[in-house]
C-alpha positions in Angstrom: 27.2 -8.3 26.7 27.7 -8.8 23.1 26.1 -10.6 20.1 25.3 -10.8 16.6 21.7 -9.9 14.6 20.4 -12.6 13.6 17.5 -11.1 12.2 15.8 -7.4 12.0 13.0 -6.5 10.6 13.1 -2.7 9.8 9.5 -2.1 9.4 8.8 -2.5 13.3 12.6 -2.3 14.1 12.8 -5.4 16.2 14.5 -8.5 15.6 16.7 -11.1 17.1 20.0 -11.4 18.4 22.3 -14.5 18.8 24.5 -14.6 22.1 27.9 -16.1 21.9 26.4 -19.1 23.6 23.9 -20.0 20.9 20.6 -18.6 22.6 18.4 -16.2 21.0 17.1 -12.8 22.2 14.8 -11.2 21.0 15.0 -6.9 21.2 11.5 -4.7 20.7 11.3 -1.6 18.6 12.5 0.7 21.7 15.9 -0.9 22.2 16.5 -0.1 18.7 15.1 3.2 18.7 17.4 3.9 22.0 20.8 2.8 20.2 20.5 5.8 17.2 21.2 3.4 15.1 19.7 3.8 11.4 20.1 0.0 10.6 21.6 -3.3 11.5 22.8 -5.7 8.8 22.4 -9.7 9.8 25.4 -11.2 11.3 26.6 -7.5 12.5 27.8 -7.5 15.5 26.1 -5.7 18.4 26.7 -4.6 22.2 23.8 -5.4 24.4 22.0 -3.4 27.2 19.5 -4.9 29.6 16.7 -2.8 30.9 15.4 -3.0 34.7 13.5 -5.8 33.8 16.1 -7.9 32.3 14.7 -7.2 28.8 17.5 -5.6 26.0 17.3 -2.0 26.8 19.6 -0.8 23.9 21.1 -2.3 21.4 24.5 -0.8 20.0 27.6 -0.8 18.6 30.5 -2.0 20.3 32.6 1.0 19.5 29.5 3.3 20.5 29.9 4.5 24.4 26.5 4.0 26.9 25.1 6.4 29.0 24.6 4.4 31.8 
C-alpha cells in the first residue's frame, strides 16, 4: 500500500500519512525508525507496511525493497 506524508514531526518521528482514498493514518516513532529512513518531506510519497496488528509497521520508499 502506498501514500503520501501529510505530516511528520521529526522530534518524536511520527506523523501522518494520507491514503489514496483521502483517509488518514497515523504511523508511531517505530515504523519510522524501521524504514532507515533519515527524513520524510510532506507530500513525499511513501510505501506502507502493516504490522500484525493492522497498525503501519514500516514506512518506506517505494523504490526501497521489504524484508518481509
Amino acid at each position: 500500500m502506498q501514500g503520501t506524508v501529510a505530516t511528520y514531526d521529526p522530534q518524536t518521528r511520527s506523523g501522518t500519512l494520507l491514503l489514496d482514498d483521502g483517509t488518514e493514518l497515523p504511523f508511531p516513532a517505530a515504523a519510522f525508525d524501521a524504514s532507515g529512513l533519515r527524513l520524510l518531506r510532506l507530500g513525499q510519497r511513501v510505501q506502507i507496511d502493516k504490522d500484525k496488528s493492522g497498525g503501519v509497521g514500516r514506512v518506506s520508499l517505494p523504490t526501497m525493497p521489504t524484508n518481509s
